[in-house]
HTML snippet that shows the backbone in 3Dmol.js (N, CA, C, O; Angstrom):
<script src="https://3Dmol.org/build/3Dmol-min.js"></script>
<div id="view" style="width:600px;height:400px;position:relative"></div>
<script>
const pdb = `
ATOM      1  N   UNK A   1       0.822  -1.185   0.000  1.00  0.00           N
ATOM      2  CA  UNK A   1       0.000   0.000   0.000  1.00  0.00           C
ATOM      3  C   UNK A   1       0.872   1.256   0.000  1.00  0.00           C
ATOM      4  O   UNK A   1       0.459   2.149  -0.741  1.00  0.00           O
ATOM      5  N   UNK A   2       2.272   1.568   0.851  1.00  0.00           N
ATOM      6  CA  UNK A   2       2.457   2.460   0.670  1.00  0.00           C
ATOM      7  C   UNK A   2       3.439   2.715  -0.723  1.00  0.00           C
ATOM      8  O   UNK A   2       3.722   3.835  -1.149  1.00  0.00           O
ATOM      9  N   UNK A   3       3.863   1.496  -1.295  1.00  0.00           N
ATOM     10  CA  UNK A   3       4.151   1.608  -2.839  1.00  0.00           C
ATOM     11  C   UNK A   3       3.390   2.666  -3.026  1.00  0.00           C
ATOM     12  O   UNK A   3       3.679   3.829  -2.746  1.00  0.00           O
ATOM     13  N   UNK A   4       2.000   2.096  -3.702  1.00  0.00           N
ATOM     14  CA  UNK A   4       1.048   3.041  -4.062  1.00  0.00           C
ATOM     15  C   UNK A   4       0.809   4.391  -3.734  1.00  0.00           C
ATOM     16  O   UNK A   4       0.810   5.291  -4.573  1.00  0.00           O
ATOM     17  N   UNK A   5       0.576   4.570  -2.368  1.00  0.00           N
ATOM     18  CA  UNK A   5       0.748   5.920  -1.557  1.00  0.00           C
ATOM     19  C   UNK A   5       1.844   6.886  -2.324  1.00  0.00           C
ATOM     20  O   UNK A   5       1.511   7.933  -2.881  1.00  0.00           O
ATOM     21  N   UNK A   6       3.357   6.330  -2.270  1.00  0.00           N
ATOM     22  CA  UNK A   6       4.089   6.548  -2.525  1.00  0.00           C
ATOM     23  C   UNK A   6       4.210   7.515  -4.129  1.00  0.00           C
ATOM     24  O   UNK A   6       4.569   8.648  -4.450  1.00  0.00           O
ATOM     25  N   UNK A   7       3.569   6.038  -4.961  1.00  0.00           N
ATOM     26  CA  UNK A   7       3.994   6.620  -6.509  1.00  0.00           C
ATOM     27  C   UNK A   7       3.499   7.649  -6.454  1.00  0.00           C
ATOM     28  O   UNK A   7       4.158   8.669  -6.656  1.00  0.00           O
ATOM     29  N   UNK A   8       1.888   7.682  -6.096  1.00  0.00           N
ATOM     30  CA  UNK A   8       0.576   8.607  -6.255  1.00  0.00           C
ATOM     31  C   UNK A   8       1.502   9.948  -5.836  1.00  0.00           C
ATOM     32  O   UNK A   8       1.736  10.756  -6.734  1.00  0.00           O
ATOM     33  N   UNK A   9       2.005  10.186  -4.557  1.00  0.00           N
ATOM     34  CA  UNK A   9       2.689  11.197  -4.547  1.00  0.00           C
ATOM     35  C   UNK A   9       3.324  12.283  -5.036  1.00  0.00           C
ATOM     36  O   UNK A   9       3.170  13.502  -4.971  1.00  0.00           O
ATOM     37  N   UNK A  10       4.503  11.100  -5.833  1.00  0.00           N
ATOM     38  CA  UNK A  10       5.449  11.466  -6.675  1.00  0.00           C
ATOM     39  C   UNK A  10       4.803  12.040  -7.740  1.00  0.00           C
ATOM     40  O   UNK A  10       5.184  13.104  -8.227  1.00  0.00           O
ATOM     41  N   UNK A  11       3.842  11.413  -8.147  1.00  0.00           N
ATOM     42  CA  UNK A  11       3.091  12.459  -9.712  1.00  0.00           C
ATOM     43  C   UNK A  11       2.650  13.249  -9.697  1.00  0.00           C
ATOM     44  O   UNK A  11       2.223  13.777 -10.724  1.00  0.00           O
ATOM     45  N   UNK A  12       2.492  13.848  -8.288  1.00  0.00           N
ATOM     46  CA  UNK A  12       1.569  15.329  -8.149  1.00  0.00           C
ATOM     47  C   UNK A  12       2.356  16.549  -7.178  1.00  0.00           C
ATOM     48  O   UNK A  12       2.465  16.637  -5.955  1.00  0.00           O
ATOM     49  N   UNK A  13       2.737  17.239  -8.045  1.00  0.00           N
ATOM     50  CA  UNK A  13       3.761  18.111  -7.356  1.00  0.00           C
ATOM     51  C   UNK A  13       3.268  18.726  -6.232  1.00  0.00           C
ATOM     52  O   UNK A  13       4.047  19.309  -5.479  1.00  0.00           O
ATOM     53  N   UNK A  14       1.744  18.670  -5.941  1.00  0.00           N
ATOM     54  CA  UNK A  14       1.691  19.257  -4.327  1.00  0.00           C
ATOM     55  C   UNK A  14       2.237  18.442  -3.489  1.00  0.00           C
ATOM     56  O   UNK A  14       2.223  18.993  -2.388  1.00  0.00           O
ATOM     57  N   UNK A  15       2.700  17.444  -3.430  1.00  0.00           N
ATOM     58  CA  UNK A  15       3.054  16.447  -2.831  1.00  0.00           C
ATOM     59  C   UNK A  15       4.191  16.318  -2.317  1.00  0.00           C
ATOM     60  O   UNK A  15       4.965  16.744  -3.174  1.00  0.00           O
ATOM     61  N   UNK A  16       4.810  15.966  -1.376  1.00  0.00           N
ATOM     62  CA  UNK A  16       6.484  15.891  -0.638  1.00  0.00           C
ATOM     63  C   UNK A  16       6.400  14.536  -1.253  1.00  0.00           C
ATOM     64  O   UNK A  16       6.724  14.107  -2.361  1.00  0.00           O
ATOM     65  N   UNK A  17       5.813  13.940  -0.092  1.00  0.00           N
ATOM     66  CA  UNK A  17       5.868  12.248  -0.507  1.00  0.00           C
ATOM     67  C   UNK A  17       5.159  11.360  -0.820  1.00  0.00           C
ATOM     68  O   UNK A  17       5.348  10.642  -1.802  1.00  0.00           O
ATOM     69  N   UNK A  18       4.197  11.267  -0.006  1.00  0.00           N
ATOM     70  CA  UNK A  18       2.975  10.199  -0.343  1.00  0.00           C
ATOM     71  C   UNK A  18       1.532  11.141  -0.446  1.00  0.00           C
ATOM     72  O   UNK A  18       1.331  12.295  -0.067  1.00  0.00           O
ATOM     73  N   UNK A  19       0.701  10.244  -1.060  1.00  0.00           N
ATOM     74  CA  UNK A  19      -0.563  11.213  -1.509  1.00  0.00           C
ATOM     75  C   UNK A  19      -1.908   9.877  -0.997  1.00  0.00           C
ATOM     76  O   UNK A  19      -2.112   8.838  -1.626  1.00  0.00           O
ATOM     77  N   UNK A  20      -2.518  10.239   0.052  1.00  0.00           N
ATOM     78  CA  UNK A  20      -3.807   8.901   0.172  1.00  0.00           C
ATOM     79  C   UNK A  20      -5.122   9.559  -0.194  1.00  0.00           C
ATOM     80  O   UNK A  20      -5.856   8.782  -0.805  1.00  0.00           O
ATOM     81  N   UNK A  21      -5.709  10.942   0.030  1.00  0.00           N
ATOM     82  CA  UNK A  21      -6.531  11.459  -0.544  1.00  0.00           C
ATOM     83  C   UNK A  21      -6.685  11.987  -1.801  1.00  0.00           C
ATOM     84  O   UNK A  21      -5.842  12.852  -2.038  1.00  0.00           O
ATOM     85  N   UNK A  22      -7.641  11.727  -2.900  1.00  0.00           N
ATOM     86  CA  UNK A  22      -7.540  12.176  -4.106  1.00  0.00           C
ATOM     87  C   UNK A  22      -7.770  14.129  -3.784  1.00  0.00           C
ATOM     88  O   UNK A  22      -8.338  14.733  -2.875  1.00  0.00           O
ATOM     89  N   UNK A  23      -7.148  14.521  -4.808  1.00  0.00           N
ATOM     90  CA  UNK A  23      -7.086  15.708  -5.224  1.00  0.00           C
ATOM     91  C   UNK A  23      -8.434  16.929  -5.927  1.00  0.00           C
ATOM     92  O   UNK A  23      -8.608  18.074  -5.513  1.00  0.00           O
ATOM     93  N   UNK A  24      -9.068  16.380  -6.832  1.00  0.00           N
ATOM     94  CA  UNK A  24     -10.137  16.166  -7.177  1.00  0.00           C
ATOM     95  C   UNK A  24     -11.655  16.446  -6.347  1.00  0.00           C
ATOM     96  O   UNK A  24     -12.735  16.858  -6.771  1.00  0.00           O
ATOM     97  N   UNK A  25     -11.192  16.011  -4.937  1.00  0.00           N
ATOM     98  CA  UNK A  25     -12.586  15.957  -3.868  1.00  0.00           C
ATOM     99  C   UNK A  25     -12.925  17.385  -3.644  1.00  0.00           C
ATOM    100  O   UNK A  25     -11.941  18.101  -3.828  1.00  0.00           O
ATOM    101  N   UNK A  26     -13.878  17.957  -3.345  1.00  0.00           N
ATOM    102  CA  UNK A  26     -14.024  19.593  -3.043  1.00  0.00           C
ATOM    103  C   UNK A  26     -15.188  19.622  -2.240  1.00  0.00           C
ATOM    104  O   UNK A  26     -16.164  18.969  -2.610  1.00  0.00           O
ATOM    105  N   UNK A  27     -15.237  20.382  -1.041  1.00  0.00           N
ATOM    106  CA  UNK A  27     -16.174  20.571  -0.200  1.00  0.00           C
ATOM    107  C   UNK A  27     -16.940  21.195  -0.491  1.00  0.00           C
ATOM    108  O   UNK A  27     -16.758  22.267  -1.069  1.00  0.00           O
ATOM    109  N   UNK A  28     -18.421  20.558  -0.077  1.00  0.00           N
ATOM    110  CA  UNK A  28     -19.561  21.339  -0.358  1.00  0.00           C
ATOM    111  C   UNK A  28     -20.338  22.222   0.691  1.00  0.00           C
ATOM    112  O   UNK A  28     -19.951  22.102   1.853  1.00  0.00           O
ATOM    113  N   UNK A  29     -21.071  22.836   0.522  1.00  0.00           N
ATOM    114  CA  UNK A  29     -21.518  23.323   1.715  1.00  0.00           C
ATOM    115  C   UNK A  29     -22.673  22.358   2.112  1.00  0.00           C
ATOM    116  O   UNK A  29     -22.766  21.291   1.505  1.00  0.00           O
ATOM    117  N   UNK A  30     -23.485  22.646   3.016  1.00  0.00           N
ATOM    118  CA  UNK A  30     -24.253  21.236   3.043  1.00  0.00           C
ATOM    119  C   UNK A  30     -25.600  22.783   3.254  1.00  0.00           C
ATOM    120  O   UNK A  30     -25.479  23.295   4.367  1.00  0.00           O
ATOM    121  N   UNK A  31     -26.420  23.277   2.606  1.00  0.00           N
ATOM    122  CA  UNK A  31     -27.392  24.033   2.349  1.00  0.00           C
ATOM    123  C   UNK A  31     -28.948  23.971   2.759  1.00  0.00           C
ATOM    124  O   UNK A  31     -29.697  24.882   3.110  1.00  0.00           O
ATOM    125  N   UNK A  32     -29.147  22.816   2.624  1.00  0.00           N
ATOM    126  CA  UNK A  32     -30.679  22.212   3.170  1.00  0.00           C
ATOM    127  C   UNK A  32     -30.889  20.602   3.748  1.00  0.00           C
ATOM    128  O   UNK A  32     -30.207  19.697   3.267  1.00  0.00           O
ATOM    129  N   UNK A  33     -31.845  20.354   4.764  1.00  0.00           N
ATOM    130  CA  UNK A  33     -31.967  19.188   4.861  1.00  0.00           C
ATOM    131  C   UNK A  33     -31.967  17.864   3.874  1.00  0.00           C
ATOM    132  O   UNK A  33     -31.601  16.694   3.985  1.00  0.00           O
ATOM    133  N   UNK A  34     -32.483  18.555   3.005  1.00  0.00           N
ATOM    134  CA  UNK A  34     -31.990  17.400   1.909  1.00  0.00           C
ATOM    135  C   UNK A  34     -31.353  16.823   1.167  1.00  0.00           C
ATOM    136  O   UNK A  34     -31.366  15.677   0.716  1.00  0.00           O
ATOM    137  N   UNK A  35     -30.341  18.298   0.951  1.00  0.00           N
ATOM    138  CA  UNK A  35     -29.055  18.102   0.540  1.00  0.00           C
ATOM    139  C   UNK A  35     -28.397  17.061   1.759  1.00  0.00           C
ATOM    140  O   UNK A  35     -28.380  15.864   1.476  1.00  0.00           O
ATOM    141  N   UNK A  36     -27.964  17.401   2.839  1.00  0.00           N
ATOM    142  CA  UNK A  36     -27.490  16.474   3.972  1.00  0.00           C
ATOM    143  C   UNK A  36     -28.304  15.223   3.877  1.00  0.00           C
ATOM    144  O   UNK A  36     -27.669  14.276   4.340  1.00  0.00           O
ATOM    145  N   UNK A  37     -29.416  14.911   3.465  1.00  0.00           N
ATOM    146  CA  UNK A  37     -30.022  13.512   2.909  1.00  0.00           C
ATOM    147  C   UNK A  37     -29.069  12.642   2.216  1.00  0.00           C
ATOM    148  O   UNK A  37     -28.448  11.595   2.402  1.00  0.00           O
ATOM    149  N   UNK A  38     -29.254  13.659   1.232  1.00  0.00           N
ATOM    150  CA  UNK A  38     -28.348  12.499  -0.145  1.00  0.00           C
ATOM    151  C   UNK A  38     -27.349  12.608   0.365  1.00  0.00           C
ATOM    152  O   UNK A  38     -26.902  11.462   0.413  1.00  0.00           O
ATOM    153  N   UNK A  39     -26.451  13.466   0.938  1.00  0.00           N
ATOM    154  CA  UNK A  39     -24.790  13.087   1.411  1.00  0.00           C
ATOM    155  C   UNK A  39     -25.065  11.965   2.292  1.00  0.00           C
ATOM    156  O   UNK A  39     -24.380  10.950   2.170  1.00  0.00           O
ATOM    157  N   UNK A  40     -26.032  12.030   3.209  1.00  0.00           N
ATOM    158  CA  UNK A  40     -25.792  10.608   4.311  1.00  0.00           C
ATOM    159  C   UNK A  40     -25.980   9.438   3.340  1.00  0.00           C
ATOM    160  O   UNK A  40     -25.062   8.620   3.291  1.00  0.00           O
ATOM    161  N   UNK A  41     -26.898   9.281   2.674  1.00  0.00           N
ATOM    162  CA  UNK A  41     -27.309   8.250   1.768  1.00  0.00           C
ATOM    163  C   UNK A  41     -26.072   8.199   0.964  1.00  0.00           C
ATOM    164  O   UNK A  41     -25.472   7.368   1.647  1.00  0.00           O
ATOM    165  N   UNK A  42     -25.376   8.446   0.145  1.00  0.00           N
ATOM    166  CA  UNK A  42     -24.366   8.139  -0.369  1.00  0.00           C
ATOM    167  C   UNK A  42     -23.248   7.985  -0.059  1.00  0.00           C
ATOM    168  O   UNK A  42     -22.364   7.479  -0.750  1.00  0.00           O
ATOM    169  N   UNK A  43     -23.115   8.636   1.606  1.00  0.00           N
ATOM    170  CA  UNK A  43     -22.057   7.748   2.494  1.00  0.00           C
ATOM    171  C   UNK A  43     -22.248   6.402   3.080  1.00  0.00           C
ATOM    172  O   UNK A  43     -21.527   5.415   3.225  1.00  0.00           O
ATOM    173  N   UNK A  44     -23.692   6.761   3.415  1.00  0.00           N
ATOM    174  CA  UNK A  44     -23.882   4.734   3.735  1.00  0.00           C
ATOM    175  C   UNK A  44     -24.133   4.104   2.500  1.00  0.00           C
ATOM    176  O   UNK A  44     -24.843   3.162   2.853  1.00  0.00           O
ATOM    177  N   UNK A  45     -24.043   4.045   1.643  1.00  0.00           N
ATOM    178  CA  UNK A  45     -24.533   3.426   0.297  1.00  0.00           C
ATOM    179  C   UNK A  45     -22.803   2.648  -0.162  1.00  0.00           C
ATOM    180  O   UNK A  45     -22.683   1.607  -0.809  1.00  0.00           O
ATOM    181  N   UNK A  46     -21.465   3.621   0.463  1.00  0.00           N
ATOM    182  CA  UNK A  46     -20.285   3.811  -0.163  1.00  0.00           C
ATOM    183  C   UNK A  46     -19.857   2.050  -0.174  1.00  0.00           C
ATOM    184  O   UNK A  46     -19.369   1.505  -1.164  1.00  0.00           O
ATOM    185  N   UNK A  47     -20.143   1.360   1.087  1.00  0.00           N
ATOM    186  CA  UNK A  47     -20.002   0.316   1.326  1.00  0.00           C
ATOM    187  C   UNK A  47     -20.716  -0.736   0.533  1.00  0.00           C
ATOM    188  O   UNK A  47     -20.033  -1.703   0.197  1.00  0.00           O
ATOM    189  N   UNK A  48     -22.053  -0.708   0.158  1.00  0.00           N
ATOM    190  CA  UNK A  48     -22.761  -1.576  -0.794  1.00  0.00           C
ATOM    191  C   UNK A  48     -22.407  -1.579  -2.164  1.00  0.00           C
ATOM    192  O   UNK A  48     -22.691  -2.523  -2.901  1.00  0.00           O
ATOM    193  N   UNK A  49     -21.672  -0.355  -2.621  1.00  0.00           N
ATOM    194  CA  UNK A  49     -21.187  -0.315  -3.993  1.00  0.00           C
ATOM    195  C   UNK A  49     -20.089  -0.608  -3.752  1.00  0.00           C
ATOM    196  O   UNK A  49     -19.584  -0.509  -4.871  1.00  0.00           O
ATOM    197  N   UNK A  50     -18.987  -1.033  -2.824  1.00  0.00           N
ATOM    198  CA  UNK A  50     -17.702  -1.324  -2.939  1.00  0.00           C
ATOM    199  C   UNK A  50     -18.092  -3.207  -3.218  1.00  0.00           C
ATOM    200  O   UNK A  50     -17.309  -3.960  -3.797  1.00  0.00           O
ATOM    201  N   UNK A  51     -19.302  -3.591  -2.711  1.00  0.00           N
ATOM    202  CA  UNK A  51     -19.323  -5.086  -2.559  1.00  0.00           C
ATOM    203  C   UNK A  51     -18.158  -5.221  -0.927  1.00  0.00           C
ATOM    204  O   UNK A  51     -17.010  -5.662  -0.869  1.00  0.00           O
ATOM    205  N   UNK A  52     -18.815  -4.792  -0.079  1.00  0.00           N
ATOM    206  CA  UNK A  52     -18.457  -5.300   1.049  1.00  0.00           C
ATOM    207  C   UNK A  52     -19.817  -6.184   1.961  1.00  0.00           C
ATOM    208  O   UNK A  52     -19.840  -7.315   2.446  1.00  0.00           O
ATOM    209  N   UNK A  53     -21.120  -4.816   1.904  1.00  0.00           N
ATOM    210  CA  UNK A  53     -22.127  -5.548   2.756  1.00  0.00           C
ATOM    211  C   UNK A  53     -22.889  -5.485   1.353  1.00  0.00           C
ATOM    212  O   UNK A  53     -22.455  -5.082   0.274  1.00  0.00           O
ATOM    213  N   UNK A  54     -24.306  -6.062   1.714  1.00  0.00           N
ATOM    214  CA  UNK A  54     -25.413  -5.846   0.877  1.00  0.00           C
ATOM    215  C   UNK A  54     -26.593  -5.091   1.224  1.00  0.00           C
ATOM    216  O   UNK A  54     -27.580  -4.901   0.513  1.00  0.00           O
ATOM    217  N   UNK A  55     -26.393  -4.710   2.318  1.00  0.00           N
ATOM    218  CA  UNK A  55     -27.122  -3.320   2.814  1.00  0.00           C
ATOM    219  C   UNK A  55     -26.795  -2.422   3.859  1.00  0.00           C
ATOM    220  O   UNK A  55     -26.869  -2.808   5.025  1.00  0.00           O
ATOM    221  N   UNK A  56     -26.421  -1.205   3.564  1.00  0.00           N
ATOM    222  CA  UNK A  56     -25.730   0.011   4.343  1.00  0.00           C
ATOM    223  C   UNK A  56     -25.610  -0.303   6.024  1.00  0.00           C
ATOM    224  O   UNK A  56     -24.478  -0.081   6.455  1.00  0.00           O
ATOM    225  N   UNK A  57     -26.444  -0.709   6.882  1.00  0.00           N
ATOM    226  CA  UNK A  57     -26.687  -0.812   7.810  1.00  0.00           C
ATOM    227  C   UNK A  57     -25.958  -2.168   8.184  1.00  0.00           C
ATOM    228  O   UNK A  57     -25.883  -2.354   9.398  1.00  0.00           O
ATOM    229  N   UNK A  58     -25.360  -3.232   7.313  1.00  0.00           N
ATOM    230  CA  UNK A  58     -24.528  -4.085   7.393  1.00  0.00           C
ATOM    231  C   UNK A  58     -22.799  -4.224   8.269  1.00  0.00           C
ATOM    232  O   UNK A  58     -22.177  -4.916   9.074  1.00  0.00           O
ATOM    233  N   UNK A  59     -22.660  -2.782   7.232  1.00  0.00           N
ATOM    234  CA  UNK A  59     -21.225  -2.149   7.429  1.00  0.00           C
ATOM    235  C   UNK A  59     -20.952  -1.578   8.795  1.00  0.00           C
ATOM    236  O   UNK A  59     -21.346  -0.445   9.071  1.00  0.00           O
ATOM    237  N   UNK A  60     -20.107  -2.527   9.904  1.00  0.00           N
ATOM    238  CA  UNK A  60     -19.789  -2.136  11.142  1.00  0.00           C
ATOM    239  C   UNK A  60     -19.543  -0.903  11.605  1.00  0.00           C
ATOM    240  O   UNK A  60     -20.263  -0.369  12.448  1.00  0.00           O
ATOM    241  N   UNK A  61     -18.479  -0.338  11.079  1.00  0.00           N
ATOM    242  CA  UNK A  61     -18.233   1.258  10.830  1.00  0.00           C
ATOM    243  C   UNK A  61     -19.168   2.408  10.532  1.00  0.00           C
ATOM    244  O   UNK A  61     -18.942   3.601  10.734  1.00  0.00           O
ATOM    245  N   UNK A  62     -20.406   1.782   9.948  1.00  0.00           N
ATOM    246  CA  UNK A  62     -21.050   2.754   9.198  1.00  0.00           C
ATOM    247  C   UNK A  62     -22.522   3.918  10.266  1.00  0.00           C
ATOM    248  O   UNK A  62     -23.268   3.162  10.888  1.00  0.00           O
ATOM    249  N   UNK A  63     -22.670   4.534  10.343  1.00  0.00           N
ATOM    250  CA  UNK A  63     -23.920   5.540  10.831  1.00  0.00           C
ATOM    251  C   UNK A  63     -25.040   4.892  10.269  1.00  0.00           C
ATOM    252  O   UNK A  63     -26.190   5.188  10.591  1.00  0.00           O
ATOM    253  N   UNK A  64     -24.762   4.038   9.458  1.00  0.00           N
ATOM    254  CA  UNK A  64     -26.462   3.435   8.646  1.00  0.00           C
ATOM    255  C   UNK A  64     -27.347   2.776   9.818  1.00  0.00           C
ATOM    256  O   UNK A  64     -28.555   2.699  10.038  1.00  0.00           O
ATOM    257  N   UNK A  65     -26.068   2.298  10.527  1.00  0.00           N
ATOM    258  CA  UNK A  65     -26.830   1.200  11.552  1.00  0.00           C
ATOM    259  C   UNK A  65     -27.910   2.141  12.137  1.00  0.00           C
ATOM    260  O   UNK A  65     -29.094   1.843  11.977  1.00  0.00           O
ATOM    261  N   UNK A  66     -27.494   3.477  12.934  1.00  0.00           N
ATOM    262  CA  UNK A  66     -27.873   3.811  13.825  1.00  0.00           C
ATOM    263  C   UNK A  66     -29.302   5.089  12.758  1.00  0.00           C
ATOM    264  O   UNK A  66     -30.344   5.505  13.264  1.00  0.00           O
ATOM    265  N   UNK A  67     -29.027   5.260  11.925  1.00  0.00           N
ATOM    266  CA  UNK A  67     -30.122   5.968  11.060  1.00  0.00           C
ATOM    267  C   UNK A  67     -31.212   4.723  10.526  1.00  0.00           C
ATOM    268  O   UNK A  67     -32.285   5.035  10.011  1.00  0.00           O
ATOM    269  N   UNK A  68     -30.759   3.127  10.733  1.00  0.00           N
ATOM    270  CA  UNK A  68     -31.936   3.074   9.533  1.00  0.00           C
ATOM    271  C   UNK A  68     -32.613   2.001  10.324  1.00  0.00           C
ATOM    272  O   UNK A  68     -33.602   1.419   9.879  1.00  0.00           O
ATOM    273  N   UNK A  69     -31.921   1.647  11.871  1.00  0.00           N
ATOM    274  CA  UNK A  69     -32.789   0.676  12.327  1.00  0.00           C
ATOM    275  C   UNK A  69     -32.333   1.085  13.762  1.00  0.00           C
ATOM    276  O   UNK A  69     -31.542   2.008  13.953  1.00  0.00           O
ATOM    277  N   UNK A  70     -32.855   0.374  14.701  1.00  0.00           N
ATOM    278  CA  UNK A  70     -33.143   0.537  16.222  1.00  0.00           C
ATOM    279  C   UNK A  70     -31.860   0.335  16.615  1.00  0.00           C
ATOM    280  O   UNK A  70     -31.891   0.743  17.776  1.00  0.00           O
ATOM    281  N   UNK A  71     -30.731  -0.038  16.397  1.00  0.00           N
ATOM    282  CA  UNK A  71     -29.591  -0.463  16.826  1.00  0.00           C
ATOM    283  C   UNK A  71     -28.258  -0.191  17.026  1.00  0.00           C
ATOM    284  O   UNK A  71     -27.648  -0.526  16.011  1.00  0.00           O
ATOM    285  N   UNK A  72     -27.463   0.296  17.928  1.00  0.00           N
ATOM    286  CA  UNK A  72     -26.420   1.099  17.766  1.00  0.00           C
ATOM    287  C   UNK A  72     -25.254   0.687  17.060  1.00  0.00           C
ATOM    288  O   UNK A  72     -24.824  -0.431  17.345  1.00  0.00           O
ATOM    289  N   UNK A  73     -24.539   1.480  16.037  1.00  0.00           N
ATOM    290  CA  UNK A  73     -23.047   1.367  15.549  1.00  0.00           C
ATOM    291  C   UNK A  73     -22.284   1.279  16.424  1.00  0.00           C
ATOM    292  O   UNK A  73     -22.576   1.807  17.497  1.00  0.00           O
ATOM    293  N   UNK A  74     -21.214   0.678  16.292  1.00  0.00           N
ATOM    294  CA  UNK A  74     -19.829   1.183  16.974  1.00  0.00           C
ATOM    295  C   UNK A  74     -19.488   2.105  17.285  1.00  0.00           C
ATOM    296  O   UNK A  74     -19.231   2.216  18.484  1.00  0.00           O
ATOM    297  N   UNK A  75     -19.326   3.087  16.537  1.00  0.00           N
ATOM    298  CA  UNK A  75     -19.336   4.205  16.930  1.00  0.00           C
ATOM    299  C   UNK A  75     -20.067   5.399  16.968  1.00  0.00           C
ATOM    300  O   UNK A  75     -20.967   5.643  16.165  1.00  0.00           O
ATOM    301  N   UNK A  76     -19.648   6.299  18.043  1.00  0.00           N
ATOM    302  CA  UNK A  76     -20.597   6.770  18.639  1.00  0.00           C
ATOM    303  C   UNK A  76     -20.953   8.326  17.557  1.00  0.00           C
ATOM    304  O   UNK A  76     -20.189   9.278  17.397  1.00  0.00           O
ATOM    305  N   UNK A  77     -21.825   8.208  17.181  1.00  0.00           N
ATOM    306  CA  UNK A  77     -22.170   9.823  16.716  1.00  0.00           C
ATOM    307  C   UNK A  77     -23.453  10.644  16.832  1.00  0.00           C
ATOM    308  O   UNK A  77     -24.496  10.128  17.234  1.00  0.00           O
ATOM    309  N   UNK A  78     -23.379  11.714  16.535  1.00  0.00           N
ATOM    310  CA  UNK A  78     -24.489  12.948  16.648  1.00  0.00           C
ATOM    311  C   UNK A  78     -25.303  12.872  15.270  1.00  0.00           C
ATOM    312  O   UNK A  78     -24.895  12.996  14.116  1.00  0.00           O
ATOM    313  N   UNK A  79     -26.850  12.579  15.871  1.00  0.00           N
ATOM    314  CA  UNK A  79     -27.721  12.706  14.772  1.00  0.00           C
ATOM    315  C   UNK A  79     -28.127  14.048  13.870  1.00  0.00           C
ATOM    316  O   UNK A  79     -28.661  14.993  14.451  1.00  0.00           O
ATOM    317  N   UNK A  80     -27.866  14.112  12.453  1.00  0.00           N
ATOM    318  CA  UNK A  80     -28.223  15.484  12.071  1.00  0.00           C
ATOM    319  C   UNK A  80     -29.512  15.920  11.528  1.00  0.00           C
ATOM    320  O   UNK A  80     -29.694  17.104  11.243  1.00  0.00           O
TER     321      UNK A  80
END
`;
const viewer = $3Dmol.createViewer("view");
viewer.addModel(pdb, "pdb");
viewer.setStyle({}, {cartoon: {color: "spectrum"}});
viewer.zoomTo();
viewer.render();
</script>
């Protein structure tokens, strides 16, 4: 992995050494409740399209647990 880390680095002159976040990503503002909808939904979704679980609320790590059924995640977070 840090091969990779590594090369990724090297090809992008903002870079000293290693690079793990793409470049590309840009923050949004988050504007209305619904906008913050689809961002949660497409953060718990991130896991079902990788082919890890087969439904958001699967994924140990994930806030789905605690948004889409009675049951707490691992970790602990603030509902928005």
């Amino acid at each position: 992995m840090l091969w990779l880390f590594k090369s990724a680095g090297e090809r992008n002159p903002n870079n000293t050494f290693f690079q793990f976040w793409r470049q590309d990503n840009h923050p949004e503002e988050i504007f209305s409740a619904k906008f913050m909808e689809s961002k949660l939904d497409y953060i718990h979704n991130n896991p079902v399209k990788a082919g890890l679980v087969e439904e958001p609320w699967e994924y140990l790590l994930s806030s789905a647990r605690d948004y889409m059924t009675n049951r707490k995640g691992l970790l602990e977070i603030d509902f928005v």
